[in-house]
C-alpha positions as CSV (number, residue, x, y, z in Angstrom):
1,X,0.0,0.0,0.0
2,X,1.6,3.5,-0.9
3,X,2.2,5.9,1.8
4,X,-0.5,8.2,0.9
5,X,-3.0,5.5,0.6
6,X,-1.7,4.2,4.1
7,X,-2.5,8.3,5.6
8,X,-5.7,8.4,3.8
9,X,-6.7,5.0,5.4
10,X,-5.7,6.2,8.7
11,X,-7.7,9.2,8.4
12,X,-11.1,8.2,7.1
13,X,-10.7,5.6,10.1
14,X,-10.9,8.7,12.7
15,X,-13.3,9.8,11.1
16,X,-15.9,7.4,12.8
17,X,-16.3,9.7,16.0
18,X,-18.9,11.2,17.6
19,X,-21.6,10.7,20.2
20,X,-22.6,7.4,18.1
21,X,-19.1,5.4,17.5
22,X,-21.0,3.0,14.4
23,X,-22.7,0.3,14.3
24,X,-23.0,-1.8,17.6
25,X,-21.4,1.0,19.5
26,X,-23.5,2.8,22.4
27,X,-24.2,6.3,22.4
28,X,-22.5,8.6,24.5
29,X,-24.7,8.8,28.3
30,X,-24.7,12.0,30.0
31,X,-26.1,12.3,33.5
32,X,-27.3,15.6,34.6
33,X,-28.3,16.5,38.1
34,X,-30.5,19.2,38.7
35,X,-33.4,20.0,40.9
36,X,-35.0,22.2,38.1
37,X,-34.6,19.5,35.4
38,X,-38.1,20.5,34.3
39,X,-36.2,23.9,33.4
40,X,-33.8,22.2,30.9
41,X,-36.0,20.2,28.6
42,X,-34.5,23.1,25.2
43,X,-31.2,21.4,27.0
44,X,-32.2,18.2,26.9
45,X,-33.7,18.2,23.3
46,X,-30.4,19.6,21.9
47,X,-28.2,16.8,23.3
48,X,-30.5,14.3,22.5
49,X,-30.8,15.7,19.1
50,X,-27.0,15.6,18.9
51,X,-27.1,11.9,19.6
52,X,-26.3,11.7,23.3
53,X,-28.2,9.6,26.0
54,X,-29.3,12.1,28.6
55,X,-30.9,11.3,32.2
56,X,-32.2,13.5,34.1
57,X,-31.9,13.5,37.9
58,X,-33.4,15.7,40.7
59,X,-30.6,15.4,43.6
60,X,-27.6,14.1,44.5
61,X,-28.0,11.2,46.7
62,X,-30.3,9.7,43.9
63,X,-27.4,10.2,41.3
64,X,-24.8,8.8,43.3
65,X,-27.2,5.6,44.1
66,X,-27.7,5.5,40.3
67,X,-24.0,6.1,39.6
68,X,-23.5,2.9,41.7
69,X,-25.2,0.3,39.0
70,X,-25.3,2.8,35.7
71,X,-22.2,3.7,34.1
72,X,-21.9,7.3,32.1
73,X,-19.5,9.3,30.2
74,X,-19.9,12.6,31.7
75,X,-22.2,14.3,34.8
76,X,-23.4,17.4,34.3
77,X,-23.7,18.8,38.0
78,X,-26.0,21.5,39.5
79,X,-24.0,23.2,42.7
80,X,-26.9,24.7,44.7
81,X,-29.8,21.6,45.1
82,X,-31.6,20.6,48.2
83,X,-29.8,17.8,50.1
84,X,-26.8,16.9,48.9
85,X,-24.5,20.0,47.4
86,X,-23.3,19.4,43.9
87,X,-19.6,19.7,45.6
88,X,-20.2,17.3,47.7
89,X,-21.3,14.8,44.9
90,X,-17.9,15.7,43.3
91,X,-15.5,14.9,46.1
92,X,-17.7,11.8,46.2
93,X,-17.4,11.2,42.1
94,X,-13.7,11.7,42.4
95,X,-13.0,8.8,45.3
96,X,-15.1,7.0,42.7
97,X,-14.3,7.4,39.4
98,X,-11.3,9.8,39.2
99,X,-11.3,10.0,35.8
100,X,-14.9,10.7,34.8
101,X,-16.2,13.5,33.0
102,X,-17.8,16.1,35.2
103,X,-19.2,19.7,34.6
104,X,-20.4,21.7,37.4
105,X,-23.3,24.0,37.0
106,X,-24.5,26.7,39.2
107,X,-26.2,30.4,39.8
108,X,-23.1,31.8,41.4
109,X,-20.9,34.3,39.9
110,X,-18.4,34.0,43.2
111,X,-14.7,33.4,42.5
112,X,-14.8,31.6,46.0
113,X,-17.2,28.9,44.3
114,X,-15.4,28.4,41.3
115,X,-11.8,27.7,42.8
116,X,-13.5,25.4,44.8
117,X,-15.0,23.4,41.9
118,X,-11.4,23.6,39.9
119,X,-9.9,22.5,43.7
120,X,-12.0,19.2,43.8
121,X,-11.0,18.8,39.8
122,X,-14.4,19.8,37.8
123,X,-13.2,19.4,34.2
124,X,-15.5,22.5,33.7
125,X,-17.3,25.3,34.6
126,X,-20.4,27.0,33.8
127,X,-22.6,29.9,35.3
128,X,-26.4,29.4,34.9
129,X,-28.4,31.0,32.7
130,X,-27.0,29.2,30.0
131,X,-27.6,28.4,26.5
132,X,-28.6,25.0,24.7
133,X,-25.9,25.3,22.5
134,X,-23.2,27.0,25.6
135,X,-23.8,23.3,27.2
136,X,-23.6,21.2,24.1
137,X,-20.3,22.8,23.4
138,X,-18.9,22.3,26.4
139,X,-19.8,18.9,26.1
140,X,-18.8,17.6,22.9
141,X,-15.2,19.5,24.0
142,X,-14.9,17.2,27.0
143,X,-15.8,13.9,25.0
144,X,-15.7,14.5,21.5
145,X,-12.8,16.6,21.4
146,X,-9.8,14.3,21.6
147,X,-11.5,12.4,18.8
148,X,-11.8,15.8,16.2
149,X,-8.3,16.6,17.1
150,X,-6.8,13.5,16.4
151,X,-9.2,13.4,12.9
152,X,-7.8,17.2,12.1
153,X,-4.6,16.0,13.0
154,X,-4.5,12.7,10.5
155,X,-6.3,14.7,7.7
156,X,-3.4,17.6,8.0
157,X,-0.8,15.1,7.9
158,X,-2.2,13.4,4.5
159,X,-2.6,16.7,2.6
160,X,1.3,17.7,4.1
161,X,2.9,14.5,3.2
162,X,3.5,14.2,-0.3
163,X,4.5,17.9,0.0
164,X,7.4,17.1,2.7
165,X,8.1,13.6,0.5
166,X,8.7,16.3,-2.3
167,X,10.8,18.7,-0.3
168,X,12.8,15.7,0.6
169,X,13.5,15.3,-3.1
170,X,14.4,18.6,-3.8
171,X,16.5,20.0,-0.8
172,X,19.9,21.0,-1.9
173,X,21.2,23.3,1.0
174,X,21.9,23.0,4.4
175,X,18.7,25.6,5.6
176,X,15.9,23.3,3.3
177,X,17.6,20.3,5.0
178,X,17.2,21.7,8.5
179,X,13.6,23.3,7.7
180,X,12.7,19.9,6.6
181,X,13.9,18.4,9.5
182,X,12.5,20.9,11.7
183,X,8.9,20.3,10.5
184,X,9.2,16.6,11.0
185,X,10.3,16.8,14.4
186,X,6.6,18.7,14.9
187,X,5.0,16.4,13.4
188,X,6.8,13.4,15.5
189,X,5.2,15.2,18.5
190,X,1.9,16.0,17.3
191,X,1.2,12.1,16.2
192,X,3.0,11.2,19.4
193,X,0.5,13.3,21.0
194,X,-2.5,12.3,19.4
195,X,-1.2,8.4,20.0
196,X,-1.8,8.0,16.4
197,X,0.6,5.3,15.6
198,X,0.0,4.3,11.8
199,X,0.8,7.8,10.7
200,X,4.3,7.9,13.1
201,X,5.6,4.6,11.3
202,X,4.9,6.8,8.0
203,X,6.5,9.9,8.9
204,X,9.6,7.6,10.5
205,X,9.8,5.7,6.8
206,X,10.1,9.7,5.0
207,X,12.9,10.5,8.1
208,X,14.9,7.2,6.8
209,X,15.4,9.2,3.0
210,X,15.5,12.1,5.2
211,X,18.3,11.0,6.9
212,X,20.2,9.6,4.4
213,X,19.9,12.8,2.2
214,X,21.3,14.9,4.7
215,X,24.3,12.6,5.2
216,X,25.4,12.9,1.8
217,X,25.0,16.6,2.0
218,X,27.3,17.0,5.0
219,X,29.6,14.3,3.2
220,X,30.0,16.4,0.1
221,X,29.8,20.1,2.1
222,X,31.1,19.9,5.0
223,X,35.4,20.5,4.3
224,X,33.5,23.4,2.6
225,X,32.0,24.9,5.3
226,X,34.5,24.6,8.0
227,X,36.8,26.2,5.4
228,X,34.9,28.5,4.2
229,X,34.8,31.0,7.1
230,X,30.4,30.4,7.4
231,X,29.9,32.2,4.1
232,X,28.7,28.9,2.0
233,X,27.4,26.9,5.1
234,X,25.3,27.0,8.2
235,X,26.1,28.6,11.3
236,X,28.5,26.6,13.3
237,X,29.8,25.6,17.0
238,X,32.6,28.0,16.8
239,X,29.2,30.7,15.6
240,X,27.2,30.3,18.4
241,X,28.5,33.0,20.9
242,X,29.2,35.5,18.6
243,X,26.3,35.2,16.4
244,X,23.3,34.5,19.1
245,X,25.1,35.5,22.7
246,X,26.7,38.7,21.6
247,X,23.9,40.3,20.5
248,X,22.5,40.0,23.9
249,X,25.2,41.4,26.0
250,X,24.5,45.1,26.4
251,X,25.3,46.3,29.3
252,X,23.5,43.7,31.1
253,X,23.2,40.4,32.5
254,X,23.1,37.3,30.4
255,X,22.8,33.5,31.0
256,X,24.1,30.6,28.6
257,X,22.5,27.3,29.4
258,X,23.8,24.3,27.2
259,X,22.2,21.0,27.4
260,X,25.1,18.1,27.0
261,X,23.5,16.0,24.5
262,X,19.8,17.3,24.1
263,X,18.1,16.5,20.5
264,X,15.8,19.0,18.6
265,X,13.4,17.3,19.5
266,X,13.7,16.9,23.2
267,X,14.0,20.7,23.4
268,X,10.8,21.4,21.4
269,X,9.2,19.0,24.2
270,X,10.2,21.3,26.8
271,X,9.4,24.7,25.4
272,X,5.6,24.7,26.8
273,X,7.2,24.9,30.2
274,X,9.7,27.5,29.2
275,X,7.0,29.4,27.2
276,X,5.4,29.9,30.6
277,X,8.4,32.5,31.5
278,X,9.6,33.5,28.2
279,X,9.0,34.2,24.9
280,X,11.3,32.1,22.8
281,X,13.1,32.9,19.5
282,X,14.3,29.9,18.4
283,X,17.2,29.8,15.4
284,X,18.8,26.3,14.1
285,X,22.2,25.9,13.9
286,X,24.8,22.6,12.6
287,X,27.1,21.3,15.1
288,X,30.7,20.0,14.3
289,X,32.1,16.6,13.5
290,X,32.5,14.8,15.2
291,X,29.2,15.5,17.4
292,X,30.8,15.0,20.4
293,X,31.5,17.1,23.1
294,X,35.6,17.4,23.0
295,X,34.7,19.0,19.8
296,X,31.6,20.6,19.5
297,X,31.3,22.2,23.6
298,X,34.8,23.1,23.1
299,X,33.8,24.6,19.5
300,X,30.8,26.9,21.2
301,X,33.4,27.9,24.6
302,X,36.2,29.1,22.4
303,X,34.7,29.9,19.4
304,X,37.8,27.4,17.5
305,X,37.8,25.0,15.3
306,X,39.4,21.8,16.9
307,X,42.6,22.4,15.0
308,X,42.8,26.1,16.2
309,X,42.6,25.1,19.7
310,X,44.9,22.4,19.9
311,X,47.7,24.3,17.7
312,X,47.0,27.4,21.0
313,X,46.8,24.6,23.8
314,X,49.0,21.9,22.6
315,X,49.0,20.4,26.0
316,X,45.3,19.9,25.9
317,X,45.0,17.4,23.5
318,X,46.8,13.7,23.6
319,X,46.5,11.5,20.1
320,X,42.3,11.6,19.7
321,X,41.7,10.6,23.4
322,X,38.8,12.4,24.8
323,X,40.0,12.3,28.5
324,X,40.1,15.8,30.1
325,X,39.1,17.8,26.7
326,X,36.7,20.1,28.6
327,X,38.2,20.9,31.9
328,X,39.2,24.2,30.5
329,X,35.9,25.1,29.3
330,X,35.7,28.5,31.6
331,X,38.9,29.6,31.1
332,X,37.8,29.4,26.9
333,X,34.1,31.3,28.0
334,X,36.0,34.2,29.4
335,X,38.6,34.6,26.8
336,X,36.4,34.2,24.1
337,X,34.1,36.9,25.9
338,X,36.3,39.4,26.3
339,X,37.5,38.9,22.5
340,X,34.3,39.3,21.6
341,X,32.9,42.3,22.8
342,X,36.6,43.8,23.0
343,X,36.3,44.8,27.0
344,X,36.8,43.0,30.1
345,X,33.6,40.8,31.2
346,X,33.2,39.4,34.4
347,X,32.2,35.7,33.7
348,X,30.4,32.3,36.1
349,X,30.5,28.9,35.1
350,X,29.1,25.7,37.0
351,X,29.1,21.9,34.9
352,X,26.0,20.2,36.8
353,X,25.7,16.1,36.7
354,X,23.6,15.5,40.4
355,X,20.7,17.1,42.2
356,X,23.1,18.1,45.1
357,X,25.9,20.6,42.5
358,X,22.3,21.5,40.9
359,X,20.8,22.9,44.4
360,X,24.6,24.4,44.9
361,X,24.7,26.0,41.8
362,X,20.8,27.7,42.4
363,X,22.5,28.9,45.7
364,X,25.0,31.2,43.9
365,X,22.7,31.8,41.0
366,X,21.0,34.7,42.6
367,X,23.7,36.7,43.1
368,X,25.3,36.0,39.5
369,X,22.1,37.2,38.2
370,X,22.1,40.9,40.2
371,X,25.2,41.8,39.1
372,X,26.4,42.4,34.8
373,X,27.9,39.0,33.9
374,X,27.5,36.2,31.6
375,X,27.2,32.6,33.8
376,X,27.3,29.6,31.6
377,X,25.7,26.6,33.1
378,X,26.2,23.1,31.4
379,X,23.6,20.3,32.5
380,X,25.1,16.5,31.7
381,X,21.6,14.7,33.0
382,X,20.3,14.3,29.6
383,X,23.9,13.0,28.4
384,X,24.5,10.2,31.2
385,X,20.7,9.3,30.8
386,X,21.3,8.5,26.7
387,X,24.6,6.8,28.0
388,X,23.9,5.0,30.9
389,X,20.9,3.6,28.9
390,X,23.4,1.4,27.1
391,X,25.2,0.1,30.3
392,X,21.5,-0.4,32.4
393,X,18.9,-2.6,31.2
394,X,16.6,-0.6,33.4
395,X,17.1,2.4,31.6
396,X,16.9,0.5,28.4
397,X,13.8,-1.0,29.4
398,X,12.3,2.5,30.2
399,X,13.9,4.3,27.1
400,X,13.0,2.3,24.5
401,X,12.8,4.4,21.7
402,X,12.8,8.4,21.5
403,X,9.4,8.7,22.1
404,X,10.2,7.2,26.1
405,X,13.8,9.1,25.8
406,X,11.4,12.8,25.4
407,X,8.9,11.6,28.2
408,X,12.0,10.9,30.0
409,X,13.7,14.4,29.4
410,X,10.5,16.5,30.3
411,X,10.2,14.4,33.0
412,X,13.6,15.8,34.5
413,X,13.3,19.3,33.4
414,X,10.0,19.8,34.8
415,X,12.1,18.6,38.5
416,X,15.3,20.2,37.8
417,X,17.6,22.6,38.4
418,X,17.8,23.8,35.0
419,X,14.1,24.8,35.2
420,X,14.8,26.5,38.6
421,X,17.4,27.9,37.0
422,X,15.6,29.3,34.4
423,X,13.0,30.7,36.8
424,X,15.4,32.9,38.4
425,X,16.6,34.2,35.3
426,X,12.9,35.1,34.5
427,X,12.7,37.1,38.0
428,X,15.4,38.7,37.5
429,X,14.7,39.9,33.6
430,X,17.6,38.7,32.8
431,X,17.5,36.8,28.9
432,X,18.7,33.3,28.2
433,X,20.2,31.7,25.3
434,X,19.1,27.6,25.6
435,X,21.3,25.5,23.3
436,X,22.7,22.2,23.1
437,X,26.1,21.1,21.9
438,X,24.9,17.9,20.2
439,X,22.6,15.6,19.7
440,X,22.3,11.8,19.6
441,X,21.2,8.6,17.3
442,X,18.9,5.7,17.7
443,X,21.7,3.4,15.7
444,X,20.6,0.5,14.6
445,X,23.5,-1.1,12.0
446,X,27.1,-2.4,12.6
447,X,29.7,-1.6,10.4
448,X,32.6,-3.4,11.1
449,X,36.2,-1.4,11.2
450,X,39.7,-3.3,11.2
451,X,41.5,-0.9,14.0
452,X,44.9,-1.0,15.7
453,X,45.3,-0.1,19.3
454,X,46.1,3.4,19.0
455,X,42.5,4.4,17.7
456,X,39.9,6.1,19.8
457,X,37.6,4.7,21.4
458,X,34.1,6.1,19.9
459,X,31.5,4.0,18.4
460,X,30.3,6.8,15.8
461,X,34.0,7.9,15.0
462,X,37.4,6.8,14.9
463,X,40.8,8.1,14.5
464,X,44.1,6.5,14.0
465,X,46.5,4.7,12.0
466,X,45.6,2.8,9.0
467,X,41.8,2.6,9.3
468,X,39.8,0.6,7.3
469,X,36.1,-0.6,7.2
470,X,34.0,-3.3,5.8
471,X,31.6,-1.4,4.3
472,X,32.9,2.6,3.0
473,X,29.2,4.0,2.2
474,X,28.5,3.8,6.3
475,X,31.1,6.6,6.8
476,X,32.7,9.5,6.0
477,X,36.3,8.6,5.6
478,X,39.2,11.1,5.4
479,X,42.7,11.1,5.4
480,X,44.2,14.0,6.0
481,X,42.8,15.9,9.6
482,X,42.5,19.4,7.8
483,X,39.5,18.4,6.0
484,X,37.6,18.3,9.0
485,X,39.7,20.7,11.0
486,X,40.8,18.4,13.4
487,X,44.2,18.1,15.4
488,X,46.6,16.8,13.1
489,X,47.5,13.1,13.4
490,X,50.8,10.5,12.6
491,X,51.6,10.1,9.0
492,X,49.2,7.2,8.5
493,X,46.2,8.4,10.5
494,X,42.9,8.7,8.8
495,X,39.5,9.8,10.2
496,X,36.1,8.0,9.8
497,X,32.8,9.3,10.9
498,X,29.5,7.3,11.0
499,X,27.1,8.4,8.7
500,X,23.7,7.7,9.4
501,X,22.3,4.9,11.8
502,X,25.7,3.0,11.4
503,X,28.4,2.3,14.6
504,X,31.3,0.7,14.8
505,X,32.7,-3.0,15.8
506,X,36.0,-4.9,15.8
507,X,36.0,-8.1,13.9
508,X,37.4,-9.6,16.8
509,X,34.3,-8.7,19.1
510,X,31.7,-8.6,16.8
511,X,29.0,-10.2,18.4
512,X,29.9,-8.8,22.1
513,X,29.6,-5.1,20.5
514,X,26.5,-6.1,18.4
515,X,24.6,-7.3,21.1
516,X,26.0,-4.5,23.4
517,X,25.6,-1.3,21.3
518,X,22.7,-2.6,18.7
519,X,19.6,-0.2,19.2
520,X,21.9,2.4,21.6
521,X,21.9,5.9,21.9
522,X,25.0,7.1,20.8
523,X,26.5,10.6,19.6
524,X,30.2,11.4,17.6
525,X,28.3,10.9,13.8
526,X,26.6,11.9,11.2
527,X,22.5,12.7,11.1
528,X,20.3,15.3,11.7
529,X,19.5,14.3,15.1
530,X,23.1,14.5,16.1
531,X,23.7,18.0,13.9
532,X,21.0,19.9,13.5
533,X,20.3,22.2,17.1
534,X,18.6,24.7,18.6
535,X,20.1,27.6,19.9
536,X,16.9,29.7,21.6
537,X,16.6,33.4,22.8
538,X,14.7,33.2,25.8
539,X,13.2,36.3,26.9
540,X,11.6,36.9,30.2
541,X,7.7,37.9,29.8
């Protein structure tokens, strides 16, 4: 079946909501408590009319005995009745049936009444007189709604994707790739949130080409762009300070928070509870090969290419191991700063990986914030959750795809101290700029590589002497370090970079690192997950 037969099949199948759910299916049943039920019959007659089931009831003892034996979808609930209060009835409903439907009804206008009803979780509200068509609204919203969203949902995907299939065809630059990209990573959470899972598997097949199209861009662009002084190509690691920090600092206060690790779209998951305290400006930049944070944190701190900084700190780097690469990472904020804007700049910076440096750090924050400075925080959580999901098969059990790896992510923002952090900022009116120094890959394939002791250790790149793999379209391959602007190597090292969902195993461990590392998160290559970032302008509301 062809994709866009597969979307149209998905959507005329939502399209069998309503009241009535087909043949065999029972109505809706609304149960509505009122002492003046003779006053609703216009009420009655519309919802009926609509196709709902509607009993009428005259107090609330007699609809919680009926509630007993007769099961509903929704209560409509009058507040003031003889008896029983229609509060009451709801603290009741809710020890009952937590999750069922209820609206509460009444005469009063009092904010004292309505924070009640919100208090003891009404799903809604509504303030007497009201209209037929006021109360038929409200109720198809409450039972209905989920249903039309997810049908407007399924039919905006099937008119959208042969258009994005055709963009797929067409993109020749770095921005249509990324815009692409971009779109489907809204998409992924708008099916995700709609649960609709026939249409996800589609998008996922178009994000396979995807993927593999932007590869062979970056594989036949990206010596260009490092070169090329960001003329030709997209904003880089080394651009980030200078091109989204530096027009910030104006006399004022600014914080950098970077998120070790954090996809595209596990940022766009956590922007509703950022949106809450800022407005967000949100521009897309391309991280450095390899994505990996020796490289591409260093990159943003320093504003060098790897090359550059290893030729000025020569005692910094050791023959491609990663070991101790960013201890210097304030010393490289501040001098960078200061370069930048030509002036000294007093500077902060705190690397968090626990609760207890995260509720240190929110201790000095405050007073960072009051003064003119630029603090830089760095956040690893999201980092050692993608790795230590290879090494725990709890973690693997919980995050098994990216789906779980987002819930997971907003999960630990919504407790963190990178929220916190970003609260106080808010307070204090001082902007943010939110950005991420890589990304990472749900990797699937093995390519073997025939390695000698001396190369690193990365699953997604290697450098050393005399590389060679099984298979040359999984990777990247270069010989000499210049064309990526890395550290230069011995005479007979070479540089390979996974390109897609591929990583790498020995010949000699094969099965160990296929069993280990198949279906792993892991960072270092080539893809749009691992390259393609946000860097976000958070101002305060």
């Amino acid at each position: 079946m062809a994709v866009e037969d597969r979307a149209r099949t998905s959507e005329s199948a939502t399209r069998r909501v309503g009241p009535v759910r087909g043949a065999g299916a029972r109505p809706d049943r609304i149960l509505w408590v009122d002492d003046e039920a003779d006053l609703l019959k216009p009420h009655l007659m519309l919802l009926r009319n609509a196709g709902y089931v509607v009993d009428p009831i005259m107090n609330g003892n007699d609809a919680l005995e009926l509630l007993r034996t007769e099961s509903y979808d929704l209560v409509l609930l009058d507040e003031q009745m003889p008896g029983l209060r229609g509060i009451d009835v709801l603290k009741e409903l809710r020890r009952r049936a937590p999750r069922l439907p209820v609206v509460m009804v009444t005469k009063s206008e009092a904010d004292s009444t309505m924070h009640e009803a919100i208090g003891q979780r009404a799903d809604d509200y509504i303030v007497k007189p009201t209209s037929p068509r006021q109360v038929l609204s409200v109720v198809t919203r409450l039972l209905v709604g989920p249903a039309l969203r997810h049908e407007q949902i399924s039919r905006d995907f099937a008119r959208r994707f042969g258009e994005l299939r055709e963009k797929a065809s067409q993109a020749g630059s770095w921005k249509e790739w990324a815009e692409l990209y971009s779109e489907m990573v809204d998409w992924e959470l708008r099916l995700e949130e709609s649960n609709e899972r026939g249409l996800k598997e589609i998008l996922d097949s178009l994000m396979t080409d995807v993927r593999r199209g932007y590869c062979d861009l970056v594989v036949d662009q990206y010596e260009e762009w490092v070169h090329a002084g960001g003329e030709r190509g997209p904003a880089l690691s080394v651009d980030v300070l200078p091109r989204f920090l530096l027009p910030v600092l104006e006399d004022e206060s600014a914080l950098l928070v970077i998120m070790d690790c954090m996809r595209l779209d596990q940022w766009r998951a956590i922007v509703p509870q950022i949106s809450e305290y800022f407005e967000v400006e949100e521009t897309l930049y391309s991280s450095l090969l390899p994505t990996a944070t020796p490289f591409s944190r260093n990159a943003i701190f320093s504003g060098l290419f790897p090359d550059e900084l290893a030729e000025r700190h020569e005692g910094w780097w050791g023959g491609g191991q990663e070991s101790g690469y960013n201890w210097f990472e304030d010393e490289l904020l501040h001098n960078h700063l200061e370069q930048l804007i030509g002036a000294p700049m007093r500077t902060h910076y705190e690397k968090i990986f626990s609760s207890e440096e995260g509720g240190a750090m929110l201790g000095r924050l405050n007073s960072y914030l009051s003064e003119t400075s630029v603090t830089a925080l760095v956040f690893g959580f999201v980092d050692l959750l993608t790795h230590g999901r290879s090494e725990s098969k709890l973690l693997w059990e919980i995050a098994r795809d990216a789906s779980a790896l987002r819930r997971l992510t907003v999960t630990w923002f919504e407790r963190s101290a990178a929220f916190e952090a970003l609260r106080q900022a808010a307070r204090h009116g001082v902007r943010v700029l939110f950005t991420t120094d890589h990304g990472s890959l749900h990797c699937h394939r093995p390519a073997t590589v025939y390695a000698k002791r001396d190369a690193s250790a990365n699953l997604r790149y290697k450098f050393g002497d005399d590389l060679r793999v099984e298979n040359p379209s999984a990777v990247l391959a270069k010989a000499e370090a210049d064309a990526l602007r890395l550290p230069p190597g011995g005479i007979k090292t070479n540089y390979l970079v996974c390109r897609d969902d591929f990583f790498f195993v020995y010949p000699t461990k094969l099965r160990e690192y296929q069993q280990r590392y198949r279906d792993s998160f892991l960072h270092g290559g080539i893809s749009p997950e691992e390259m393609i970032l946000p860097a976000a302008l958070l101002t305060p509301r």
